[in-house]
N, CA, C and O of each residue as an XYZ file, in Angstrom:
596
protein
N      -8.681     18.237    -45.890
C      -9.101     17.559    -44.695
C      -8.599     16.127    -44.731
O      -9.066     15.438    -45.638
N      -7.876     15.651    -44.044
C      -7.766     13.950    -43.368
C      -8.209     13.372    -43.474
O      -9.304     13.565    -44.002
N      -7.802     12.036    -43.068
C      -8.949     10.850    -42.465
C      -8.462     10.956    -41.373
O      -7.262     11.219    -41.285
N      -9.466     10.735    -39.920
C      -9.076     10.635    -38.885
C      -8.393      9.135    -38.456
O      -8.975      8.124    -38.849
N      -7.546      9.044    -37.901
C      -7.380      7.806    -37.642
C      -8.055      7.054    -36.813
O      -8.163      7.478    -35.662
N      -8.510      6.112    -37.064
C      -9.508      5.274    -36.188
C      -9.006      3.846    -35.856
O      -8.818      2.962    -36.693
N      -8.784      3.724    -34.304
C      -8.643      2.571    -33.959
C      -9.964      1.229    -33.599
O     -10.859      1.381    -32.768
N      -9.776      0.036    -34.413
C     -10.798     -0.860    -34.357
C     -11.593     -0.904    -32.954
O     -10.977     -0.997    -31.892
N     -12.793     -0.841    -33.006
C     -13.330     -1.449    -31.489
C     -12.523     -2.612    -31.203
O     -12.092     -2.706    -30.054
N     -12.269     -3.422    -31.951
C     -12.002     -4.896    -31.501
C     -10.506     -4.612    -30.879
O     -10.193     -5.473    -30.057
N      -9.736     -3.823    -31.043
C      -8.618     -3.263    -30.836
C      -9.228     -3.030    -28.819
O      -9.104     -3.766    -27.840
N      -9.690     -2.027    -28.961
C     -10.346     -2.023    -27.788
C     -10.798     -2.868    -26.668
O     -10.668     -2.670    -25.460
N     -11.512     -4.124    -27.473
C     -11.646     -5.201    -26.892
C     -10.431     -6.113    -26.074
O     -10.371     -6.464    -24.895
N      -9.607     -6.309    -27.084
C      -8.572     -6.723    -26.506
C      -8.076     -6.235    -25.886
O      -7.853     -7.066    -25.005
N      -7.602     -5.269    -25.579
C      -6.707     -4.726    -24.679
C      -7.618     -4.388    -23.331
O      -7.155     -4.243    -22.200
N      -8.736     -4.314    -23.630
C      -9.604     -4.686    -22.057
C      -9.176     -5.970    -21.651
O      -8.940     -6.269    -20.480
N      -9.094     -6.601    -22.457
C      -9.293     -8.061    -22.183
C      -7.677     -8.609    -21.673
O      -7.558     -9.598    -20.950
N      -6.776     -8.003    -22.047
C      -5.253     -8.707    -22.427
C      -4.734     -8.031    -21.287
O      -4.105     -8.635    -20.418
N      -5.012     -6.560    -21.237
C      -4.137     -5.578    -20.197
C      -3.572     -5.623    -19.182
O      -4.143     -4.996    -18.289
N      -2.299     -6.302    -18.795
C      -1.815     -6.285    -17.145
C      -2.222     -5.245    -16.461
O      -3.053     -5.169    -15.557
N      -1.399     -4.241    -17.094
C      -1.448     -3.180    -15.748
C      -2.982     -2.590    -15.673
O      -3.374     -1.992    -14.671
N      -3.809     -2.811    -16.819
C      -5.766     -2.780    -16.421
C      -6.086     -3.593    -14.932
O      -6.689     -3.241    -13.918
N      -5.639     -4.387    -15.178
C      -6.188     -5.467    -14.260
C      -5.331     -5.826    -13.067
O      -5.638     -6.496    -12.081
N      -4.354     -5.318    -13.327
C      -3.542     -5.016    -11.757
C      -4.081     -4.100    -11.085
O      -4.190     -4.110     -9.859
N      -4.541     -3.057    -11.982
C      -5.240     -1.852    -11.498
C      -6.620     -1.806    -10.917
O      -6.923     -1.032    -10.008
N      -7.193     -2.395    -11.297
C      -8.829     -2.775    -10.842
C      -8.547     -3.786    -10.059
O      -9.455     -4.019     -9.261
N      -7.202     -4.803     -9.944
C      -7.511     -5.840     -8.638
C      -7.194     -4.764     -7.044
O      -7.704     -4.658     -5.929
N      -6.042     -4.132     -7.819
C      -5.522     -2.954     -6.621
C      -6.818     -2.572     -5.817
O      -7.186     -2.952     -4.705
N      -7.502     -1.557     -6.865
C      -8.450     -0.988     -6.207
C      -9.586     -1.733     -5.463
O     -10.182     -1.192     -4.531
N      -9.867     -2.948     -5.880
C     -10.942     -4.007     -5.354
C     -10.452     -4.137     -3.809
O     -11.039     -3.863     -2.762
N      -9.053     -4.698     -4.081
C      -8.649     -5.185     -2.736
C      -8.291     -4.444     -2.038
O      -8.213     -5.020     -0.953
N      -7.702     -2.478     -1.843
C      -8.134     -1.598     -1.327
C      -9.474     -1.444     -1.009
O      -9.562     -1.613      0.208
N     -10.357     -1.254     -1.397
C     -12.088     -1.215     -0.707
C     -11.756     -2.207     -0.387
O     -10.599     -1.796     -0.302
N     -11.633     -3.603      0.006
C     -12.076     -4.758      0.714
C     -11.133     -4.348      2.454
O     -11.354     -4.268      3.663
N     -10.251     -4.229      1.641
C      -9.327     -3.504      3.009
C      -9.668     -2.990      3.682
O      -9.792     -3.335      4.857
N     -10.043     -1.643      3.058
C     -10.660     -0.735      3.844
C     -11.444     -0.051      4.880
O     -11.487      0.852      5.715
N     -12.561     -1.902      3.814
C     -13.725     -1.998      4.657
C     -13.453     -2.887      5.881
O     -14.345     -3.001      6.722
N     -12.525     -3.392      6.004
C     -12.329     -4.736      6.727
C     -11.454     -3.488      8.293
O     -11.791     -3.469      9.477
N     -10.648     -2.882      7.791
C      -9.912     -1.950      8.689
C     -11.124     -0.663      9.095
O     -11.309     -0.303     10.258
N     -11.431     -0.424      8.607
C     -12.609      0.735      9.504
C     -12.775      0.723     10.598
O     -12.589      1.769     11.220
N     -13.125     -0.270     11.169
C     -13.357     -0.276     12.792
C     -12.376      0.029     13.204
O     -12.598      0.387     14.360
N     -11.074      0.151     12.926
C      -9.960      0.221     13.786
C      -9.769      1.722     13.471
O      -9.059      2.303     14.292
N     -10.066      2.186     12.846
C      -9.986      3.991     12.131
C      -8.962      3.992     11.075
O      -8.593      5.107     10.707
N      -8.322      2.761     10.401
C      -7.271      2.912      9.783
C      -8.036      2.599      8.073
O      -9.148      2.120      7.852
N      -6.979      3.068      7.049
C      -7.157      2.407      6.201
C      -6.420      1.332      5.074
O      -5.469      0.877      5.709
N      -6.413      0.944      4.217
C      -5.345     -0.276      3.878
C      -3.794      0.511      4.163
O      -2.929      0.076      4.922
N      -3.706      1.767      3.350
C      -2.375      2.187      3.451
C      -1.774      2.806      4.585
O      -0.565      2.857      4.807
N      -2.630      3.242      5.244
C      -2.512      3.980      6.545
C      -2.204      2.431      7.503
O      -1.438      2.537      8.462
N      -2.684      1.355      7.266
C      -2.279      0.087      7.843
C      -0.747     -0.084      7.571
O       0.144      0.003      8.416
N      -0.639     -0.282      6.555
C       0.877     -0.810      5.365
C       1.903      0.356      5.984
O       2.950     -0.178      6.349
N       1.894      1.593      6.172
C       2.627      2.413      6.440
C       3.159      2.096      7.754
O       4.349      1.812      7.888
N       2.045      2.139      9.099
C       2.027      1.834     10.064
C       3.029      0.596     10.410
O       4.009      0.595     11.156
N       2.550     -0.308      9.740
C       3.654     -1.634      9.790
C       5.334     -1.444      8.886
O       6.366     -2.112      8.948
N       5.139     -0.815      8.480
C       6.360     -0.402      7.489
C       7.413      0.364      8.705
O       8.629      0.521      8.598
N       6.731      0.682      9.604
C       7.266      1.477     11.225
C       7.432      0.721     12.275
O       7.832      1.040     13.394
N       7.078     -0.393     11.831
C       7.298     -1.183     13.131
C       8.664     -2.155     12.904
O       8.789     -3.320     12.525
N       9.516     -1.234     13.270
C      10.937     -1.763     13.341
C      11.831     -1.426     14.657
O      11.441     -0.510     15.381
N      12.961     -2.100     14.976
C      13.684     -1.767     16.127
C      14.439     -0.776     16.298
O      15.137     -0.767     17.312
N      14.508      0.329     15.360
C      15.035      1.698     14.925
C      13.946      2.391     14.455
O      13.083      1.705     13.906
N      13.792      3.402     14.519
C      13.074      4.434     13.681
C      13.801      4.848     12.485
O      14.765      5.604     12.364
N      12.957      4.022     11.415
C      13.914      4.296      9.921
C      13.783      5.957      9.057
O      12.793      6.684      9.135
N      14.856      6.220      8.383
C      14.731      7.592      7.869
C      13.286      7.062      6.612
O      12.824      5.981      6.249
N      13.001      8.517      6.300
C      12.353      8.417      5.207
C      12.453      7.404      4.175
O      11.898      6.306      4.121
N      13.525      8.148      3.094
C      13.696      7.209      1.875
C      13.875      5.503      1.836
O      13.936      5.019      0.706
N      13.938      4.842      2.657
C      13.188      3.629      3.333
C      12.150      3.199      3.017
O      11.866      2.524      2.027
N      11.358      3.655      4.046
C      10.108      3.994      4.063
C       9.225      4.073      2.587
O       8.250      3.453      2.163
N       9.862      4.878      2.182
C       9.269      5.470      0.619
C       9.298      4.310     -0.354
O       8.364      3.708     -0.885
N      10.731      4.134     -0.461
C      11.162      3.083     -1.275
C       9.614      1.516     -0.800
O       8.625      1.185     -1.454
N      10.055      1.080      0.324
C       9.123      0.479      0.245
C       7.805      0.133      0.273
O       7.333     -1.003      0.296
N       7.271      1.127      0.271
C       5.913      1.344     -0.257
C       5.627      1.824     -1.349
O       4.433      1.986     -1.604
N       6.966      2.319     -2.644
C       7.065      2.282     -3.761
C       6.132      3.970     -3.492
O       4.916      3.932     -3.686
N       6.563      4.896     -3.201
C       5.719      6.068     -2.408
C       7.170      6.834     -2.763
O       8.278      6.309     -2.644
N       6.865      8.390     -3.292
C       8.007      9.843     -3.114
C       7.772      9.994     -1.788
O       6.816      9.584     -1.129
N       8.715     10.612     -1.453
C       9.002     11.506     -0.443
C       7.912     12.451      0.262
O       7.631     12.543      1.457
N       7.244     13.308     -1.154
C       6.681     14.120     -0.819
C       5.230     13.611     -0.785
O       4.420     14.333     -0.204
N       4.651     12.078     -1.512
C       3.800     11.383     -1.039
C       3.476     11.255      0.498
O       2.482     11.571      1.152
N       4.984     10.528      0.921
C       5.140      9.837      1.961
C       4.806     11.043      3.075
O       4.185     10.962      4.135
N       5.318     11.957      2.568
C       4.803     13.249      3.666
C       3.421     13.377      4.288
O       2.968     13.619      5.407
N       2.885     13.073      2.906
C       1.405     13.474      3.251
C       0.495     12.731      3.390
O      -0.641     13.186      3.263
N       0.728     11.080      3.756
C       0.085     10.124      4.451
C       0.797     10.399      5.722
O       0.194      9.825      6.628
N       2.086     11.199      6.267
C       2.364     10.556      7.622
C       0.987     12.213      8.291
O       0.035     12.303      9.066
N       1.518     12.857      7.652
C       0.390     14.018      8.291
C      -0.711     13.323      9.080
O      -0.755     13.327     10.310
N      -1.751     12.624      8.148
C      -2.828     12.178      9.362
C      -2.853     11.704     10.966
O      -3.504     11.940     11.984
N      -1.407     10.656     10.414
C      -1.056      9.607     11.139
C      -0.528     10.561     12.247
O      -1.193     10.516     13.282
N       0.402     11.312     12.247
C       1.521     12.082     13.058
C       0.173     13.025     13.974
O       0.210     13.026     15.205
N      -1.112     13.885     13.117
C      -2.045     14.800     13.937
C      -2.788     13.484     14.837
O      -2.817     13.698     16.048
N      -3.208     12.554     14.519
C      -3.599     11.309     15.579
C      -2.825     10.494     16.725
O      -3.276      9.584     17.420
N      -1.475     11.090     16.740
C      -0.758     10.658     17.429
C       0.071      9.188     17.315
O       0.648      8.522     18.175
N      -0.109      9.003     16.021
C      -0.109      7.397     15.826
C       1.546      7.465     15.314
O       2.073      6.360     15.449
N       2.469      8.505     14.763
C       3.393      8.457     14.081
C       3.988      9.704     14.678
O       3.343     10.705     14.989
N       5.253      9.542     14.803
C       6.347     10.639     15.238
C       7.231     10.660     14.385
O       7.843      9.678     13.965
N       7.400     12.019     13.991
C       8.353     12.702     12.844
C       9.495     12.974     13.788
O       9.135     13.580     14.798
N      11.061     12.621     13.711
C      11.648     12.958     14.808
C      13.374     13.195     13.602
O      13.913     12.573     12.688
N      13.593     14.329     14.302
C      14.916     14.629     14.088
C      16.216     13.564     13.819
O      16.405     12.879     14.824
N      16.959     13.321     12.947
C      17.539     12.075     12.398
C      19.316     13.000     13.428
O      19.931     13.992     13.034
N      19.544     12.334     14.435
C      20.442     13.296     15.035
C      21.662     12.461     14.260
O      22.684     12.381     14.942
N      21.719     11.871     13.040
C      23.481     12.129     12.886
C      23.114     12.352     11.416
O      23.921     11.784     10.681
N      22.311     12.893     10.873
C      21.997     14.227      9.963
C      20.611     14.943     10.146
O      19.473     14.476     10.101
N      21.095     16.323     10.382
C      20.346     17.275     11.071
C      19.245     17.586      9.855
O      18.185     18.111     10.194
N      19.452     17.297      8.548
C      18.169     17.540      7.205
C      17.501     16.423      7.854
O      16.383     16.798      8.208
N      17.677     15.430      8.102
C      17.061     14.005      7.791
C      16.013     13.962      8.724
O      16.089     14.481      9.838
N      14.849     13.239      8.212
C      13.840     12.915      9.319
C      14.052     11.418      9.707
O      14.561     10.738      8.816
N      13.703     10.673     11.081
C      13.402      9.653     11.631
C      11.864      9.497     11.550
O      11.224     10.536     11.712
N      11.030      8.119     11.277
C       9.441      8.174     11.600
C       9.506      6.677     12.409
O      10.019      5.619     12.044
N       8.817      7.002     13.586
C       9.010      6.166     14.823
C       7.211      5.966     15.026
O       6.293      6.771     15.185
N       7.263      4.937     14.956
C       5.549      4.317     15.310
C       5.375      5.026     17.057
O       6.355      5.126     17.794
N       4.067      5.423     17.449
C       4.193      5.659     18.799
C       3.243      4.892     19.328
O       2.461      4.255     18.622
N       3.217      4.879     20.712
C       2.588      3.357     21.587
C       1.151      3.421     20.940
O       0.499      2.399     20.727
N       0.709      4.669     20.647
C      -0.648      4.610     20.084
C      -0.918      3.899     18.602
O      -1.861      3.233     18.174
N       0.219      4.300     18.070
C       0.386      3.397     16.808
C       0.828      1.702     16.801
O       0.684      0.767     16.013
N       1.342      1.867     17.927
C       1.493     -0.167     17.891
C       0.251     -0.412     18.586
O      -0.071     -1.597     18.493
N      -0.734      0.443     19.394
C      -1.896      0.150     19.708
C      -2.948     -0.447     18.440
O      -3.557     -1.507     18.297
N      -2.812      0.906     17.549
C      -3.690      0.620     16.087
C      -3.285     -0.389     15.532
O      -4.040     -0.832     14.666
N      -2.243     -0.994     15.734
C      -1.575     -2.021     14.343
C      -2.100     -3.631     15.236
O      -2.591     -4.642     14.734
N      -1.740     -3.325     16.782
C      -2.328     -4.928     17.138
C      -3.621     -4.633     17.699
O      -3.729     -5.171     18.801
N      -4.784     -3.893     17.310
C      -5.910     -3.944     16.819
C      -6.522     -4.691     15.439
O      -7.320     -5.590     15.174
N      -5.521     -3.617     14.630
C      -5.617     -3.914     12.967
C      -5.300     -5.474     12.596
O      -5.945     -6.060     11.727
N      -4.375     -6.017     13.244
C      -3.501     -6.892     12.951
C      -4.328     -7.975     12.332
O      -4.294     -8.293     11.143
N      -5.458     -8.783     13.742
C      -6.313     -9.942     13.568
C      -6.981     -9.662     12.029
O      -7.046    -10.523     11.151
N      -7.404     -8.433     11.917
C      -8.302     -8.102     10.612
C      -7.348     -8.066      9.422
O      -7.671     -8.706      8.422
N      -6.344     -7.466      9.431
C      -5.584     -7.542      8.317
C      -5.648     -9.370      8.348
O      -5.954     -9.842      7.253
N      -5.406    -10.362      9.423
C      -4.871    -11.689      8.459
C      -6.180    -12.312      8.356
O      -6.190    -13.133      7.438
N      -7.411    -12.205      9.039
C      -8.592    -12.553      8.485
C      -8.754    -12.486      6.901
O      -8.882    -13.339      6.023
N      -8.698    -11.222      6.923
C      -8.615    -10.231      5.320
C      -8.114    -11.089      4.730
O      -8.775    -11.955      4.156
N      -6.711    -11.044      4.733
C      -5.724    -11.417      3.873
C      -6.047    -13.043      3.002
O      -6.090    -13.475      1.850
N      -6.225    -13.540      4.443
C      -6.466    -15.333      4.350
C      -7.772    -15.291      3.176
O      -7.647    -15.744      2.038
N      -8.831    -14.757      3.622
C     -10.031    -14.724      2.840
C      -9.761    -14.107      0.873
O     -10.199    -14.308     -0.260
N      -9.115    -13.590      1.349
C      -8.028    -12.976     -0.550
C      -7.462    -14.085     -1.057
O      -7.690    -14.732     -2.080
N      -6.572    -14.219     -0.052
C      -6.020    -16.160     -0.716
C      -6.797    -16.974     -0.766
O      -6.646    -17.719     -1.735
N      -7.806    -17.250      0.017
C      -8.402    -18.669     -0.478
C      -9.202    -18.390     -1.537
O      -9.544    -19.395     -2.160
N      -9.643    -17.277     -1.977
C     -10.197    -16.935     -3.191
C      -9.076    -16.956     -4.361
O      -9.359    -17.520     -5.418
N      -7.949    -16.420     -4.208
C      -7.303    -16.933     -5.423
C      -7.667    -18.489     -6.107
O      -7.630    -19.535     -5.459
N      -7.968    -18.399     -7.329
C      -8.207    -19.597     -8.371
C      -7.226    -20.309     -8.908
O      -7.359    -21.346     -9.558
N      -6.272    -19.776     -8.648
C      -4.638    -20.983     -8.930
C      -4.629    -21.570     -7.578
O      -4.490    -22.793     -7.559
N      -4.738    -21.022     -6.534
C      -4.762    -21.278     -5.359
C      -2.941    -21.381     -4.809
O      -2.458    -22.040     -3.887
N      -2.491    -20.757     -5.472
C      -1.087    -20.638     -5.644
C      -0.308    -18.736     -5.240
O       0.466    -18.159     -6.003
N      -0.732    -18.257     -4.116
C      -0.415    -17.218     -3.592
C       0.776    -16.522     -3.290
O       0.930    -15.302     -3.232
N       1.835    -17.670     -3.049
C       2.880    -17.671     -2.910
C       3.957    -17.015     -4.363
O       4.940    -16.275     -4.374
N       2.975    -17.905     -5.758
C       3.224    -17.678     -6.469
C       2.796    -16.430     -7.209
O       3.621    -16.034     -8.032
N       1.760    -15.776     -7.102
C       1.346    -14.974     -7.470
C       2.237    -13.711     -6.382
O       2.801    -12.838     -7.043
N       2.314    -13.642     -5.552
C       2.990    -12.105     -4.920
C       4.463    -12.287     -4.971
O       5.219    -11.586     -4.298
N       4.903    -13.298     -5.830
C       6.763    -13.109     -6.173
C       6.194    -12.755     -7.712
O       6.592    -11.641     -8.050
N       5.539    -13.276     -8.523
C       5.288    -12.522     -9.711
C       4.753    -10.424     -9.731
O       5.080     -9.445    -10.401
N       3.871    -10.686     -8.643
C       3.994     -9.304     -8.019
C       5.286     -8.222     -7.800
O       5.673     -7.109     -8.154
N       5.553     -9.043     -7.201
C       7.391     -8.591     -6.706
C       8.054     -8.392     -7.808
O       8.764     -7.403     -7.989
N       7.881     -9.309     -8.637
C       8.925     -9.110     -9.713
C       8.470     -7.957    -10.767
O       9.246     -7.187    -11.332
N       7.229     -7.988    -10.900
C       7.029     -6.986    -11.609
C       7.293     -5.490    -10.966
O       7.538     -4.533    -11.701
N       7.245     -5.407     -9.976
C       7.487     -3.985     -9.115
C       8.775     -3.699     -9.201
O       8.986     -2.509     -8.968
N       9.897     -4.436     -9.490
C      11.660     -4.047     -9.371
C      11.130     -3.185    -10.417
O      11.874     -2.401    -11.006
């Protein structure tokens, strides 16, 4: 029989304590529920917001776009537009100069939801920043950025 290997509590400790991606992870999720809660009235939710605006362009962009920037697969991306597309808020449309390809085109009901959403998203937002404690926001979502390449 062995010794099992045993890692120190204090081992433990730290890495609660030290962990980026811990605490990227629990800010994520914080500021999703704050979102969330802040977008409800409008029927949307943080990502179902982010997507929505990710559509509001002067073309209807193909997928992998889309995906890419919401850091989202394909087959993710599928299955957030589902809600959106049965509510009428998003149109899946034929990419006519390749016949595989999809187009996703915001529809009037969806620029309806987004300049609903809109005031609340920068209420939201503003109220996130002035709570940042560096008070340096600018700086903090290019460190964001950079970590996401």
């Amino acid at each position: 029989m062995s010794n099992p290997i045993v890692i120190p509590f204090s081992t433990t400790i730290h890495v609660r304590d030290t962990c980026l991606c811990l605490h990227a992870q629990r800010a994520a999720r914080a500021l999703a529920r704050r979102f969330d809660a802040a977008l409800k009235p409008c029927g949307l939710t943080n990502g179902q917001f982010s997507l929505l605006m990710a559509l509001n362009r002067p073309e209807p962009p193909p997928m992998a776009p889309v995906a890419a920037l919401l850091a989202m697969d394909r087959t993710t991306l599928t299955a957030a537009l589902k809600p959106l597309e049965r509510r009428g808020l998003v149109a899946i449309l034929a990419d006519p100069k390749d016949g595989r390809g999809k187009l996703l085109a915001l529809t009037q009901d969806g620029m309806a939801a987004l300049v609903a959403a809109l005031p609340i998203w920068r209420d939201t937002h503003a109220a996130v920043e002035a709570e940042l404690a560096s008070g340096d926001a600018a700086g903090f979502r290019q460190d964001l950025i950079n970590v996401s390449r």
